[in-house]
C-alpha positions, 0 to 999 in steps of 0.5 A, spaced: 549 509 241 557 509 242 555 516 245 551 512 251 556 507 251 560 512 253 556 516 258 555 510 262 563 507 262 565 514 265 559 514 270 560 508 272 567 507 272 567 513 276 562 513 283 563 504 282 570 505 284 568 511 288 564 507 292 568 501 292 573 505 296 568 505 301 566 512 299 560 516 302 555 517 295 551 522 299 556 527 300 557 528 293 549 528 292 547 533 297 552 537 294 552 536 286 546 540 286 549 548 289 556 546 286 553 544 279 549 551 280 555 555 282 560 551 275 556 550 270 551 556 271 558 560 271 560 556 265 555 558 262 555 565 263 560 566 260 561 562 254 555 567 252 558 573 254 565 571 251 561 570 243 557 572 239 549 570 237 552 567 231 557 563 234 551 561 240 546 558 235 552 555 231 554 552 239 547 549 239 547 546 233 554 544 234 551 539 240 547 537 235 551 535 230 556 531 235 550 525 237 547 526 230 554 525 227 557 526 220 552 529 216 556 524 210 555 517 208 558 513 203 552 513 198 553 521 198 561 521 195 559 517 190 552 521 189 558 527 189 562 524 184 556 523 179 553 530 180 560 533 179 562 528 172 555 529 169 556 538 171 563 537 168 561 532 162 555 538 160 560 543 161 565 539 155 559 538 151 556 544 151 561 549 153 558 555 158 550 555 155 549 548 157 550 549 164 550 556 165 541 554 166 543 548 171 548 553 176 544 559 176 537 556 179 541 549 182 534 548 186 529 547 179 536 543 175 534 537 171 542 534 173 541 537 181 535 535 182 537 528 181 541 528 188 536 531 193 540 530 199 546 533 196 542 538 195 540 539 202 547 542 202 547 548 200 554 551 202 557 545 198 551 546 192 553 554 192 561 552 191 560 547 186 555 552 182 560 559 185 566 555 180 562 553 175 560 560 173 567 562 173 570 558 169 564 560 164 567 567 164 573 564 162 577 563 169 580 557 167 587 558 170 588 552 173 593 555 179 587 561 180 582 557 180 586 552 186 588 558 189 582 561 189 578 554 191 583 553 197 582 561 200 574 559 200 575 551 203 579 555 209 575 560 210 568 555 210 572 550 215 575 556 220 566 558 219 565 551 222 569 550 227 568 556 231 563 552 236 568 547 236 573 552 239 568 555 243 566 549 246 574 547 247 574 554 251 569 552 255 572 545 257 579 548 259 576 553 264 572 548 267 577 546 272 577 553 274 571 554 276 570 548 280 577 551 284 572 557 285 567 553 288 571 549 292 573 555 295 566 558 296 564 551 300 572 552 303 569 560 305 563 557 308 566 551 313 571 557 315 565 561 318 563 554 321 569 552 324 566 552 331 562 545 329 563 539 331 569 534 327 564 530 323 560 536 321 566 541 318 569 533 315 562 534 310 562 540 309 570 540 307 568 533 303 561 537 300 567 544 298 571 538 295 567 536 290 566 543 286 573 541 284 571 533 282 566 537 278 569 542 274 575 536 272 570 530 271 565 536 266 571 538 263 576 532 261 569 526 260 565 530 257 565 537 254 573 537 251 570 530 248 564 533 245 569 539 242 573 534 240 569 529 237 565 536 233 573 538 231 572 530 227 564 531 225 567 538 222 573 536 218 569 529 215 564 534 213 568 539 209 572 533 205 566 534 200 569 541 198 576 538 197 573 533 192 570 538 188 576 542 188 580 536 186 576 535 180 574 541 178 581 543 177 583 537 174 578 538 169 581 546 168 588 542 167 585 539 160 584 532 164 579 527 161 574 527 165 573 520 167 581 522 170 578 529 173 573 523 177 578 519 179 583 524 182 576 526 186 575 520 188 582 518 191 581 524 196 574 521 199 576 519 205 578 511 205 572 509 210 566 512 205 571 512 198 567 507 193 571 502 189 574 503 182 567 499 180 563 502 183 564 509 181 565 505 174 556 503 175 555 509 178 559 514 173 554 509 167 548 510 170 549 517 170 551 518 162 545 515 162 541 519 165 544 524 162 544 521 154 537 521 156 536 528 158 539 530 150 536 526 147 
């Protein structure tokens, strides 16, 4: 929604004034067509040619992302939260034989199963489960384990970002590529200089909006877009700095029910479930997990 308001802001704000200047909408319109072919076909061109496969097909997805925005909810942090104070909880219990059955097969887990969308979220899963494993072969150092912890996050977060930066590339050479299509209409009008003045005055204004083009793609609509993906993908990589904060305050001989806290002190404040809420949900899931042994 905020998306099409956007939209409609730039565009209106941007040919009302134009045309409440008394400017002349068809020059831009019988020109937007050769010098929108010339910018972004080169734009285009070039993102391809400067990344990988990979990266393009993250780039496609990317775009999605930004209109479908951050994959996380506030009922997600707290469905996290439960699922990492039931792990842990089996894990105390139990010791490694308990929850070794949970972290090798996560997709047929009586305890994941119970939050499929965060299950729908491989990479996290794959990161609970990848610690959880370690600390079962006695990895249990708390200074490793956040170090080692901190090292994947970085890495996962630099992953995630490379559409952004491609993207962000791309919106910075815009405004050169409308300056190289100016300049072929420039080079055009010159091999007309033998028109009449009214003629050479259009071609001059159509050369121009090359130049509008690339500042206007570049400054209102793809630097916002790799902006607002810079947003989405940090908000979607908190999740894995709650699962490090309570995994190593658990490693660091905490109670569990602190573990939690601390992790929910990291989720962001506009999603972060209250201390009460956390309280029921943490209930429901003793609950669940009393039944499970019983």
């Amino acid at each position: 929604m905020l998306n099409g308001i956007g939209v409609v802001v730039i565009l209106v704000c941007v040919f009302g004034s134009f045309l409440m200047s008394g400017g002349n909408i068809m020059v831009i319109l019988h020109a937007l067509p050769h010098e929108m072919l010339a910018i972004a076909g080169a734009a285009i061109g070039a993102f391809v040619f400067g990344n990988s496969g990979g990266t393009v097909k993250k780039t496609l997805a990317g775009f999605k992302r930004v209109f479908d925005g951050p994959h996380w909810t506030e009922g997600d942090y707290r469905d996290l939260l439960a699922l990492l104070f039931t792990l842990l909880s089996t894990f105390r219990k139990g010791g490694a034989t308990a929850i070794e059955q949970h972290v090798e097969a996560p997709d047929t887990s009586a305890i994941f199963s119970q939050y499929p969308r965060l299950l729908a979220d491989p990479p996290l899963i794959d990161f609970i489960c990848d610690y959880l494993r370690m600390m079962t072969v006695n990895f249990e150092d708390p200074h490793q384990m956040a170090e080692a912890m901190e090292r994947d996050i970085e890495r996962h977060h630099d992953e995630e970002l490379l559409p952004q930066h491609a993207i962000q590339i791309m919106a910075d050479g815009l405004p050169a590529l409308g300056i190289v299509a100016a300049v072929l209409g420039v080079i055009k009008t010159m091999s007309s200089i033998d028109q009449p003045t009214d003629i050479l005055g259009a071609m001059i204004g159509g050369a121009l909006v090359g130049t509008f083009l690339g500042v206007l793609l570049s400054y209102c609509f793809v630097g916002p877009i790799a902006s607002k993906l810079h947003q989405i993908v940090d908000a979607d990589c908190k999740p894995y700095s709650i699962v490090k904060t309570a995994i190593v305050a658990y490693t660091q001989r905490l109670p569990i029910q602190v573990a939690i806290e601390l992790a929910r002190r990291m989720t962001p404040s506009t999603y972060a479930p209250t201390f009460t809420e956390l309280e029921i949900a943490l209930d429901e899931a003793k609950d669940r997990l009393n039944a499970q042994t019983v």
